[in-house]
C-alpha positions in Angstrom: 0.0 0.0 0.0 1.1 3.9 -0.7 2.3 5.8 2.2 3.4 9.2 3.2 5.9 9.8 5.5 6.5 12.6 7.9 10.1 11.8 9.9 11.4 13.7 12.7 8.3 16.9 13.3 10.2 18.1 16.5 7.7 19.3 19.1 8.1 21.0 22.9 5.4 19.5 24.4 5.0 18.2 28.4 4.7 14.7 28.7 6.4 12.1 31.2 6.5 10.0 34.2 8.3 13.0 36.0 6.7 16.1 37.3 10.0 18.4 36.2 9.0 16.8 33.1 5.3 17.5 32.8 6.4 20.7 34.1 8.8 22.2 32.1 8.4 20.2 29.1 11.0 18.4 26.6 11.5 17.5 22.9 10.1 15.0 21.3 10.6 14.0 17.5 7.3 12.2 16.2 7.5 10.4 12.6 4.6 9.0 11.2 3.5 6.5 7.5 0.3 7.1 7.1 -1.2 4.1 4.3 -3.4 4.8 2.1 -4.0 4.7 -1.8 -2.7 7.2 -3.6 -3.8 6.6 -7.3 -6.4 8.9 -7.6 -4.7 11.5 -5.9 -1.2 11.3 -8.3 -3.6 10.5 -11.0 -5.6 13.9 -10.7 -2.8 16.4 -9.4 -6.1 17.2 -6.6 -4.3 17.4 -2.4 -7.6 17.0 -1.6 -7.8 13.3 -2.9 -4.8 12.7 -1.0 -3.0 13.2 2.7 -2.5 17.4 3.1 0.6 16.6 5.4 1.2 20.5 6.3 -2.2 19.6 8.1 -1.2 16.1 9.5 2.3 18.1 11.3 0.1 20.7 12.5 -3.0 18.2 13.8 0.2 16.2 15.5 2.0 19.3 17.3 -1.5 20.8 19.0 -2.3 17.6 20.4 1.1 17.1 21.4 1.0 20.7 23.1 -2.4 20.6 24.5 -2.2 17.0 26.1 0.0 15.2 29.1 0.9 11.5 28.8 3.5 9.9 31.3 4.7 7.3 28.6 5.9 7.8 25.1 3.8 4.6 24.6 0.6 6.1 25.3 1.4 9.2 23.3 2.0 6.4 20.3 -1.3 4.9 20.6 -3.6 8.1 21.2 -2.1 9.9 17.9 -2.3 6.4 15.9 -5.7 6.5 16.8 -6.2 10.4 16.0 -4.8 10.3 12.3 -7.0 7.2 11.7 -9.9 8.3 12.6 -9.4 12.0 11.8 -8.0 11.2 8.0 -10.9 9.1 6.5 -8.4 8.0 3.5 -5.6 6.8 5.9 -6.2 3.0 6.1 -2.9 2.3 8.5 -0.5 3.9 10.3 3.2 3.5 11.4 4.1 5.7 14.1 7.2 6.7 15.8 8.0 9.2 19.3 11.3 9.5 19.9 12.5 10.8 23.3 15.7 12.3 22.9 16.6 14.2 26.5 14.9 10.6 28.4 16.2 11.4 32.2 18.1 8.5 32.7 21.2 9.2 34.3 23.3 7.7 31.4 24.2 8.7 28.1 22.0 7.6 25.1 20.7 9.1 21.6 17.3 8.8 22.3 14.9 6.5 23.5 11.8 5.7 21.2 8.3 4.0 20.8 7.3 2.5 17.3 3.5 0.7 16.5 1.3 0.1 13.8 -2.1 0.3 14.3 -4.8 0.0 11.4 -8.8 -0.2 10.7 -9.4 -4.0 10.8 -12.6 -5.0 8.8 -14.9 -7.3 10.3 -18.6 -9.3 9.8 -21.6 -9.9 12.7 -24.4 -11.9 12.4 -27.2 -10.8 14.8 -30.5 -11.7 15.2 -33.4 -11.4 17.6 -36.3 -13.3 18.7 -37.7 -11.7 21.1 -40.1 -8.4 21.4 -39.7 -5.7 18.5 -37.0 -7.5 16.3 -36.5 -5.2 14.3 -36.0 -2.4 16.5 -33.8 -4.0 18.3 -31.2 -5.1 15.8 -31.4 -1.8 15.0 -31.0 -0.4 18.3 -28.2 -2.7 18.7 -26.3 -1.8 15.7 -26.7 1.9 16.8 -25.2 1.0 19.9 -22.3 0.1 17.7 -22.1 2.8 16.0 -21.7 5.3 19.2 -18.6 3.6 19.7 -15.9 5.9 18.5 -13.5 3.0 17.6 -16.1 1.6 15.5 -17.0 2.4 12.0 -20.4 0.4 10.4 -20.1 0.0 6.5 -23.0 -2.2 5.2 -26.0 -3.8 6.7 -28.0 -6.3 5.2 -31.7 -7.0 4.9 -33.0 -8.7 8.0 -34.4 -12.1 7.0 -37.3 -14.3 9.7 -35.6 -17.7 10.1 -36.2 -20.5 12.0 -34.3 -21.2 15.9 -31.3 -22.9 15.6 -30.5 -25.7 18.3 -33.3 -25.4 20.2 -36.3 -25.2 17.9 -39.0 -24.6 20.7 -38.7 -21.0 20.4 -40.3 -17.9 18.7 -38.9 -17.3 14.7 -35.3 -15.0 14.7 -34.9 -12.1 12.7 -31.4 -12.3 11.4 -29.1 -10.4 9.8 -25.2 -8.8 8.9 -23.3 -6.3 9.5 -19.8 -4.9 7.6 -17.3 -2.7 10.1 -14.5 -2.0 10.9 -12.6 -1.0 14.2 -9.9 0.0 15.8 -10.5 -2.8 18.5 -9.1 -6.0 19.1 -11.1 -8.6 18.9 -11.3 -9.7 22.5 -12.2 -5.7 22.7 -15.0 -6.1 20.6 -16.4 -8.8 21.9 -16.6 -7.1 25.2 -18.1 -4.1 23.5 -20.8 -6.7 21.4 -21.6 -8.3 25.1 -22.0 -4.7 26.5 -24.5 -3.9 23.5 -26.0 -7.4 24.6 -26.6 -6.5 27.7 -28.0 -3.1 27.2 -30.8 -4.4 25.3 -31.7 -6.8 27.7 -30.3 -10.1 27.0 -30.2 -12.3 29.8 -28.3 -15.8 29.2 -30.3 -19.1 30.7 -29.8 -21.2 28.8 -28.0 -21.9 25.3 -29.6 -21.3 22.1 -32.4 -19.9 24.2 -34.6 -16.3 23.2 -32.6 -13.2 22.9 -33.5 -9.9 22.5 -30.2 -9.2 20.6 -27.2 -11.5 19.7 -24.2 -10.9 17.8 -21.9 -12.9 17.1 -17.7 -11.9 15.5 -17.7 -14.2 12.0 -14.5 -13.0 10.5 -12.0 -10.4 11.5 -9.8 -9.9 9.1 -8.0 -12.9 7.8 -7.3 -14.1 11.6 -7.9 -17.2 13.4 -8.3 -16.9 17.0 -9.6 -20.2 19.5 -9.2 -19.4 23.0 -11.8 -20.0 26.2 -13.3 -16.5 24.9 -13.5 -16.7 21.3 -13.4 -18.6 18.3 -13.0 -16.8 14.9 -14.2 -17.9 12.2 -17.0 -18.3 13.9 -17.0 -22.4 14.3 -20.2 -23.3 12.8 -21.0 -20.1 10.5 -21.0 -22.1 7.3 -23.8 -24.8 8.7 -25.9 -21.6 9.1 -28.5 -20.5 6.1 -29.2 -17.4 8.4 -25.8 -16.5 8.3 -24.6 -17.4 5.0 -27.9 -15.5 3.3 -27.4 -11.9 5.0 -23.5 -12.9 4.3 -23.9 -13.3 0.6 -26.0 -9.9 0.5 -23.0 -7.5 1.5 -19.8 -9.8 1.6 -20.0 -12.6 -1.2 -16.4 -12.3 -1.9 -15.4 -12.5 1.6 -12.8 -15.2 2.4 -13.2 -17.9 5.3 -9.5 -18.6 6.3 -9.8 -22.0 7.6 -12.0 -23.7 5.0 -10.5 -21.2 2.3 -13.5 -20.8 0.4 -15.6 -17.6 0.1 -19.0 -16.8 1.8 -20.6 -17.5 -2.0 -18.9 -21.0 -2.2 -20.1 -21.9 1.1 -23.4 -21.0 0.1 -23.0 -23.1 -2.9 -21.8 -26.1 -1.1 -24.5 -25.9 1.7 -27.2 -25.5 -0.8 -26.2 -29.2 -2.6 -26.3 -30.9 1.0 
């Protein structure tokens, strides 16, 4: 992917685990990659198709002048954060706080923090069986979308299936949803149980009625199987209500374990 690269902006700015630090203030030198892609932009000769970097280095030094951090790490993460969600064509960043006057005692160069951080794209299936479907998948993914590390791209059409598991049980509404977040995914599923909660759902039983469930499908191209998670979700391509609303906004979308797409699976659980 195209980048830009700002190395070195030097900034006075008061930020440290010391008081004569957050007192006084120090240099820092912050350098940042900001990834994006830059055809159209070198394509049309137009800076507002591209990254205005005069804008970046100015964005960078007020928040380095107007905030306090004790560690270089945190200063790191808070502007990665800023540029990606303040430049909506900036896909990933690399960025980079060098410390050069660290009180150490001893003599060194400078001591530094580098980390990439990036949008991650992700699918949910949710569904509802209980009260007011629809309002509250839509409630839930509005819950979603007040979450500042969370962007929502595409939602599909609900669709009224039949339970799953335990078949005793009112009809679901069911559906998907396309975003993308800064999160982990262990932090988004904490957020998704939040949301859960929030509208209600009370667990008592598996596979039982639920106001609102989500549930991660993919996140990126990882796979993840810990006590808290599984991704890809572990029986998503068994599921008609999750392969339908899949094929609607994501056909092309990749299942990296079986290593077939959401539109292949569909294929392959529509002959069974």
């Amino acid at each position: 992917m195209d980048y830009i690269t700002i190395q070195d902006l030097e900034v006075f700015a008061n930020h440290g685990v010391f008081e004569e630090e957050l007192n006084l203030g120090q240099k820092f030198l912050v350098s940042a990659k900001m990834f994006f892609d830059a055809s159209a932009a070198g394509r049309s000769d137009d800076l507002n198709r591209s990254v205005n970097y005069a804008e970046v280095c100015s964005d960078i030094t007020k928040w380095m002048k107007t905030n306090k951090c004790r560690l270089i790490e945190t200063i790191a993460e808070r502007l990665a954060a800023k540029l990606l969600k303040d430049y909506e064509i900036v896909r990933k960043v690399e960025v980079t706080v060098k410390k050069p006057w660290a009180p150490i005692g001893l003599p060194l160069e400078c001591v530094s923090i580098t980390i990439n951080r990036l949008w991650h794209t992700v699918y949910l299936s949710i569904g509802s069986n209980m009260g007011d479907k629809e309002k509250n998948l839509t409630d839930g993914i509005d819950i979603l979308k007040r979450n500042e590390n969370i962007r929502v791209l595409k939602v599909s059409e609900f669709v009224t299936t039949k339970p799953y598991g335990k078949t005793d049980q009112d009809d679901f509404l069911n559906g998907a949803v396309k975003l993308e977040t800064l999160l982990s995914p262990h932090e988004l599923l904490d957020v998704i149980g939040s949301a859960e909660k929030e509208m209600g759902r009370v667990r008592t039983e598996k596979w039982g009625p639920r106001t609102l469930d989500m549930d991660i499908l993919l996140y990126d191209d990882r796979v993840i199987d810990d006590d808290r998670l599984t991704i890809p979700h572990y029986d998503m391509q068994n599921r008609d209500f999750v392969l339908g609303p899949m094929k609607e906004i994501a056909p092309d979308a990749m299942h990296p374990v079986l290593n077939k797409s959401i539109y292949e699976l569909s294929l392959i659980r529509g002959r069974r």
